[in-house]
N, C-alpha and C positions, 0 to 999 in steps of 0.2 A: 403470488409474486413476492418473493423477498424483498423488504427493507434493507438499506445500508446505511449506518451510522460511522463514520469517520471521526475521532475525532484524536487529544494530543497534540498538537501543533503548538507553536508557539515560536517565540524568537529564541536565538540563541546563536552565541558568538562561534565561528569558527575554530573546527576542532571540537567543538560538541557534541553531543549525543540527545535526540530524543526517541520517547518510544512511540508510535503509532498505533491506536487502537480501531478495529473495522468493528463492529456488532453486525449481526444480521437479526431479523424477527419478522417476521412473518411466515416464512420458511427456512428451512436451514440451506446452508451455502452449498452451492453442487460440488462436484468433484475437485475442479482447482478452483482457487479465488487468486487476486492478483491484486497488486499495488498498482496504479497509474500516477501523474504526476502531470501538470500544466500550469507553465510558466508563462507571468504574463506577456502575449504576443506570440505565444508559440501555440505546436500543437500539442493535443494530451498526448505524452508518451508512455511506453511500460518500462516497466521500474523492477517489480520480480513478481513471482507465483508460485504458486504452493501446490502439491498433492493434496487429497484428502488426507493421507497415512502422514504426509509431511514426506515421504520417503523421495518425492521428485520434487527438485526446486529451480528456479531458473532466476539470472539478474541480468540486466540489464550493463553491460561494458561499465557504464561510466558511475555503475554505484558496487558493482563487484568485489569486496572482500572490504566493503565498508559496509553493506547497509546486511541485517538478517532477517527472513520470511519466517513466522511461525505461525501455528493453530492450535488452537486449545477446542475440539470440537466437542467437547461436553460443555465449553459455554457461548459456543457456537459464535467465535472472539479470532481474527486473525490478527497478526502483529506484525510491526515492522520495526525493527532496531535501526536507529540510523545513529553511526560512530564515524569521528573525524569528517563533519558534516563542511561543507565546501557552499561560500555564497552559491556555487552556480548550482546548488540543491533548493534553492529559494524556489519554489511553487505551492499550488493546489494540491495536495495528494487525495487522491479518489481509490476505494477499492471497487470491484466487480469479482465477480465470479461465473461458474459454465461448464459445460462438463468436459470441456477439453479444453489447454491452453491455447489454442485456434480462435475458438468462440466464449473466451473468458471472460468478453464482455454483452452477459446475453442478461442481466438483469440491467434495473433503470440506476441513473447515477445518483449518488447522493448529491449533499452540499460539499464535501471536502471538506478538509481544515488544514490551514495554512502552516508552513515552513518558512519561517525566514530565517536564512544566515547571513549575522553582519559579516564583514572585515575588519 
């Protein structure tokens, strides 16, 4: 069973940028991994996802041509760029992974690490 480590998070004002780092260890990530995201009172939602090759990506409406999905799989490391970051980006961000974006979420969740954006 793969490990996932989350972490990056932090505070930051509106209009900022942070980077998101996922590790995995124990096994390496399957095919796609993905960003998730849960704000308090709400449900987790998806946020984007990755190919192995990085060649298919997918985002989420409301983070679309702000936020960017990468993989570095020689250090077996996905990432999440997030620009011009909006309070309502304030959540948990969680990664998972699976070998189809369908069932992206077939390993166990980590802890996440937090996003806050003031105003």
């Amino acid at each position: 069973q793969v490990q996932l480590v989350e972490s990056g998070g932090g505070l930051v004002q509106a209009g900022g940028s942070l980077r998101l780092s996922c590790a995995a260890s124990g096994r390496t990530f399957s095919l796609y991994v993905g960003w998730f995201r849960q704000a308090p009172g709400k449900d987790r939602e998806f946020v984007a996802a990755i190919s192995r090759g990085g060649q298919i990506t997918s985002y989420s409406d409301s983070v679309k041509g702000r936020f960017t999905i990468s993989r570095d799989n020689a250090k077996n490391t996905v990432y999440l760029q997030m620009n011009s970051l909006k309070p309502e980006d304030t959540a948990v961000y969680f990664c998972n992974t699976g070998p189809t974006i369908a069932t992206i979420e077939g390993a166990s969740w980590g802890q996440g690490t937090q996003v806050t954006v003031s105003s």
